[in-house]
C-alpha positions in Angstrom: 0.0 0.0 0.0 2.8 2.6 0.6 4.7 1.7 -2.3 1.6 2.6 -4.2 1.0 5.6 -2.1 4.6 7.3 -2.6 3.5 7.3 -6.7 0.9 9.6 -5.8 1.2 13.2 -5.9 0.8 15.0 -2.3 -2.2 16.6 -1.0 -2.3 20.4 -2.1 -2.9 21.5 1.3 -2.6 21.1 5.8 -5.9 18.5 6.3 -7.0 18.1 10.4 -8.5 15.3 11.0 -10.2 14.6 14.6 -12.3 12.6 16.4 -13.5 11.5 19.9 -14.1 8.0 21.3 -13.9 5.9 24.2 -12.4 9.1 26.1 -9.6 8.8 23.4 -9.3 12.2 21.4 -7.8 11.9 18.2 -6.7 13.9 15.8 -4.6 13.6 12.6 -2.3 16.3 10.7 -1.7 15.7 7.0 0.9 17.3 5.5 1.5 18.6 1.1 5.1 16.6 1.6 6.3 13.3 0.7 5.6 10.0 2.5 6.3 10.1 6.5 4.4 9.4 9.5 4.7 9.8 13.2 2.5 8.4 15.1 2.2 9.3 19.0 0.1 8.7 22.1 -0.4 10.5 25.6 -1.7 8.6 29.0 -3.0 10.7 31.2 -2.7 9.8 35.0 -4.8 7.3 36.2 -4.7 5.8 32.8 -4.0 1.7 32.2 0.2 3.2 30.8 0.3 5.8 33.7 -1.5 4.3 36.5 -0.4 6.8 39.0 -2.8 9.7 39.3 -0.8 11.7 41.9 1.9 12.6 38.5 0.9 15.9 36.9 2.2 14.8 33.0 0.9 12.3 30.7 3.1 10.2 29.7 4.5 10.8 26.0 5.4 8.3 23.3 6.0 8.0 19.6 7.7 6.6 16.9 8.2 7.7 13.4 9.1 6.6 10.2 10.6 9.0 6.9 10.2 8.1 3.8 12.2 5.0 3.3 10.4 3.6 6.2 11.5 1.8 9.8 14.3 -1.1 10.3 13.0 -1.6 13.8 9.6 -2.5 15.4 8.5 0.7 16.9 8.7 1.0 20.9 5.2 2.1 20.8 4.1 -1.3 19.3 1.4 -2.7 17.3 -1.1 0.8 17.7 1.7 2.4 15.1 0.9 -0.3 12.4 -3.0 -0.1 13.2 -2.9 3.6 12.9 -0.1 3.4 9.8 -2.6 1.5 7.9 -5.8 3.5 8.4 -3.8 6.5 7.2 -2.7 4.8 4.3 -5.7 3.4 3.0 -7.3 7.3 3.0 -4.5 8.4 1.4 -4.7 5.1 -1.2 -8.7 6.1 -2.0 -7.9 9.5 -2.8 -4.7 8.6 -4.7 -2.1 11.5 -3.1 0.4 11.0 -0.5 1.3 13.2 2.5 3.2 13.3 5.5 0.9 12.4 8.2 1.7 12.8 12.5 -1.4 11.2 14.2 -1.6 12.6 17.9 -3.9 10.5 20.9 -4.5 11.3 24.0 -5.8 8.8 26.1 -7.7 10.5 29.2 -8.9 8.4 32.3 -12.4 7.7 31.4 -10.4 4.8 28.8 -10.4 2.5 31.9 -8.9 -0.8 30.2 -7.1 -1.0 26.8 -9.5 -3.1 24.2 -7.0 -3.5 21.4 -5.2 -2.3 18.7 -8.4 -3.0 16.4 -10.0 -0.2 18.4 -7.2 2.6 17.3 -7.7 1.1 13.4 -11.1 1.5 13.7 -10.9 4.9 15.4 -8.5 6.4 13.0 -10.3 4.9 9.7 -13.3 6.9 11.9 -10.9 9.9 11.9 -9.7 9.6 8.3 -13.4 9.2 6.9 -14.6 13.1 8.7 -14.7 15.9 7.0 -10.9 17.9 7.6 -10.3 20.9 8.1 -8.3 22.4 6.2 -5.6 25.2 5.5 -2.8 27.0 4.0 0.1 26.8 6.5 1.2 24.6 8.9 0.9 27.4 11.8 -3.0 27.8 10.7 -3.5 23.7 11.2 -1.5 23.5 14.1 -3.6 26.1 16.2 -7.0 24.4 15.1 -5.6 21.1 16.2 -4.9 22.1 19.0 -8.3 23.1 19.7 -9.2 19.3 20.1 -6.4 18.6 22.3 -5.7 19.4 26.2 -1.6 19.0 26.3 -0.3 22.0 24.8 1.7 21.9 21.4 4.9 22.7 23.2 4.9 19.5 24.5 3.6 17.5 21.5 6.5 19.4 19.6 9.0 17.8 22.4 8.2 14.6 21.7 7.9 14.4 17.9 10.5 13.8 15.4 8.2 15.0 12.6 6.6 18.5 14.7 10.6 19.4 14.7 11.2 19.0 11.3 8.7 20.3 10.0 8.7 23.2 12.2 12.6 24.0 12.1 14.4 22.2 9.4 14.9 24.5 6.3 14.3 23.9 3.3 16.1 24.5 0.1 13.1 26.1 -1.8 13.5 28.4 1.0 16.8 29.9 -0.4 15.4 30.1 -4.2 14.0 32.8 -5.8 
């Protein structure tokens, strides 16, 4: 599916995808570049991966993958390949590629993990609403942070993909 997808063009625009359920918020950031994805997840204290409500942070993890794709199982485990394929198969039905960083936060009402089946069928729920959508990263950033609670700050921390897109340069920058 992704060698099929990195034939397509990219998406001519930031997409925001998001979506809410079992006290999971969701929401998914499509990018106009090349293949990559990043996907990353938050447990919020008293959660199943942070059991200890007294902690004031979630705790953060991701993993990421560029273009040429991963040589290692991601830390974050089978969720990145449930997630990886829902993405995919959007991108696949529209026939484009993108660079895509799919955030989760999972709050404390999420009392006991059901499954990797439950993010691929929440994020092929995410993938199939309408996006928002918008001309600059900054613009999709601020909306998607209006489904979030962690600030982007800390979501930037965390994520390989946040950083480079945010602060690597690039050489259409220096043409004219």
């Amino acid at each position: 599916l992704l060698d099929r997808i990195k034939q397509n063009d990219t998406i001519d625009e930031y997409r925001v995808y998001s979506f809410e359920n079992l006290d999971n918020y969701y929401v998914a950031i499509l990018m106009p570049e090349r293949w990559s994805f990043e996907w990353m997840e938050a447990w919020f204290p008293g959660t199943a991966w942070n059991p200890d409500e007294r902690l004031a942070a979630p705790a953060m993890m991701s993993d990421f993958e560029p273009y040429q794709g991963r040589k290692t199982y991601p830390d974050i485990g089978g969720c990145y390949y449930a997630c990886r394929l829902s993405v995919a198969e959007k991108l696949n039905q529209e026939g484009r590629q993108a660079s895509a960083l799919v955030l989760r936060e999972i709050h404390p009402g999420y009392i006991l993990p059901v499954g990797v089946w439950n993010v691929r069928e929440s994020i092929r729920a995410t993938m199939q609403a309408e996006p928002q959508k918008f001309d600059n990263l900054q613009a999709a950033l601020n909306h998607a942070m209006t489904k979030l609670t962690i600030p982007l700050k800390k979501w930037v921390e965390g994520s390989e993909l946040l950083r480079r897109a945010l602060f690597q340069k690039k050489i259409t920058e220096f043409m004219s």
